[in-house]
N, C-alpha and C positions, 0 to 999 in steps of 0.2 A: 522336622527339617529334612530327615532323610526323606520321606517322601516327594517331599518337593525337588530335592536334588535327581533321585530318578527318574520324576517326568521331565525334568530339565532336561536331561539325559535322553530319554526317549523320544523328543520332542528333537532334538538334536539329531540322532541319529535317523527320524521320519525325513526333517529338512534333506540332509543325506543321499539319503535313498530317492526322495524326489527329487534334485537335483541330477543325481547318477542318470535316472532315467531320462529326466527333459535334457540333459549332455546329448545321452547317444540321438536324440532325437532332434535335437540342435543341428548338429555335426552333419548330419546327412542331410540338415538345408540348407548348411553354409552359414545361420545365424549366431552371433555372439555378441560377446557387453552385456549389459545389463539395464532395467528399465524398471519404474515404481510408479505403478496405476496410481492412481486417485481412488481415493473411495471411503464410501459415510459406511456407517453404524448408525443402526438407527432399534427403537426398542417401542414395540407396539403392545396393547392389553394383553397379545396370547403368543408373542415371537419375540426374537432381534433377528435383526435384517442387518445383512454386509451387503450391498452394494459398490461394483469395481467397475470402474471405466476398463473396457478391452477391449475398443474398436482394431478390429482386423486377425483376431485372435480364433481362431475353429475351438469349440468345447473341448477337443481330444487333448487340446494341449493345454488344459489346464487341469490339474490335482486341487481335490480340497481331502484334508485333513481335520479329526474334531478331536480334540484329546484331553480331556483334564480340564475342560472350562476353557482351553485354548483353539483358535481357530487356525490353520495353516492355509492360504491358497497361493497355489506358486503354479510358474508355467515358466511357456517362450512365447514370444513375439515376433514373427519372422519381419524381418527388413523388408520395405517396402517395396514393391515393384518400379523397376525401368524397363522402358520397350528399350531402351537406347542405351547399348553397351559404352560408348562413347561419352555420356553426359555427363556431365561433373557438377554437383551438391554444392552450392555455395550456401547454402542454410541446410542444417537438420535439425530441429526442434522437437520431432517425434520420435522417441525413445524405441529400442527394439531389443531383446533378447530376451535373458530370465530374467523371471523376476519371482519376487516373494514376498506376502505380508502374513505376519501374522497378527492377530485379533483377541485378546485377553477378555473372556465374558463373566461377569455377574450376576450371581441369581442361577438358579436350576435351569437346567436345559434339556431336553430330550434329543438328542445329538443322532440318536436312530430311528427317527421320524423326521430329520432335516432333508431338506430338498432345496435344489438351484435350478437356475432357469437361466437361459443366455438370451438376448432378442435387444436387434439393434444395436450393439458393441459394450452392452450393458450385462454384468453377473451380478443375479439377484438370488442369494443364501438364505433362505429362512429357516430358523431353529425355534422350532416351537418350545413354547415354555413347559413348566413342568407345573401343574397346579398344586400351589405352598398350600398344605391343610393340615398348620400347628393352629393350633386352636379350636379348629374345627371338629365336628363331631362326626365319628365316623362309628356306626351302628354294627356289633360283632353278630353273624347271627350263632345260634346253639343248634348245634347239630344232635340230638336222644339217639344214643346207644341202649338198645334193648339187652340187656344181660341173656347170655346166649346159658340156655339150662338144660 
């Protein structure tokens, strides 16, 4: 139980630290509020895949984190562009600032072989798995030490 409460902990204090940074990075484009992509889990023979809707997002501005079986991807979403200082919004439907999900995974993962990919407003995470081999037979070889005389 105490271990879970320090990655609790840890996992807290990453959120933190990602947010401190996407702020100052916010701040000097003028975006704020907050916004929550969409996006599947999906779980293939030899990965899980997080896939995020982030149409109009640049990579730089999004953090992923892997920690303990948990996934963190948080960012900003800068407000849309007006040519026209003047216009005035009678609908907004498309979300814009930080945001954050986090992703609780199942099963072994090799978290230092994960790779993303951004293309067309789409973040595609894949965490290759870790090959389970209880039960399986895994062959010790013997190494002969010659007794030194």
């Amino acid at each position: 139980m105490a271990r879970l409460f320090h990655e609790a902990r840890d996992l807290a204090d990453d959120v933190r630290r990602v947010f401190d940074e996407l702020e100052r990075e916010a701040s000097s484009l003028g975006a704020s509020g907050e916004c929550v992509p969409a996006l599947d889990v999906l779980e293939t023979a030899d990965s899980a895949q997080i896939v995020v809707d982030l149409p109009g997002v640049r990579p730089g501005s999004v953090r992923i984190l892997i920690r303990a079986g948990t996934v963190l991807i948080a960012g900003a979403k800068e407000p849309a562009a007006c040519a026209s200082r003047e216009a005035t919004f009678h609908l907004v439907e498309r979300g814009f600032g930080r945001f954050a999900r986090v992703v609780r995974l199942a099963g072994a993962f090799d978290a230092s072989r994960a790779h993303a990919t951004m293309h067309a407003g789409e973040l595609r995470l894949v965490i290759p798995k870790i090959a389970d081999r209880r039960g399986g037979e895994i062959v010790v070889p013997i190494t002969r030490i010659d007794p030194v005389s």
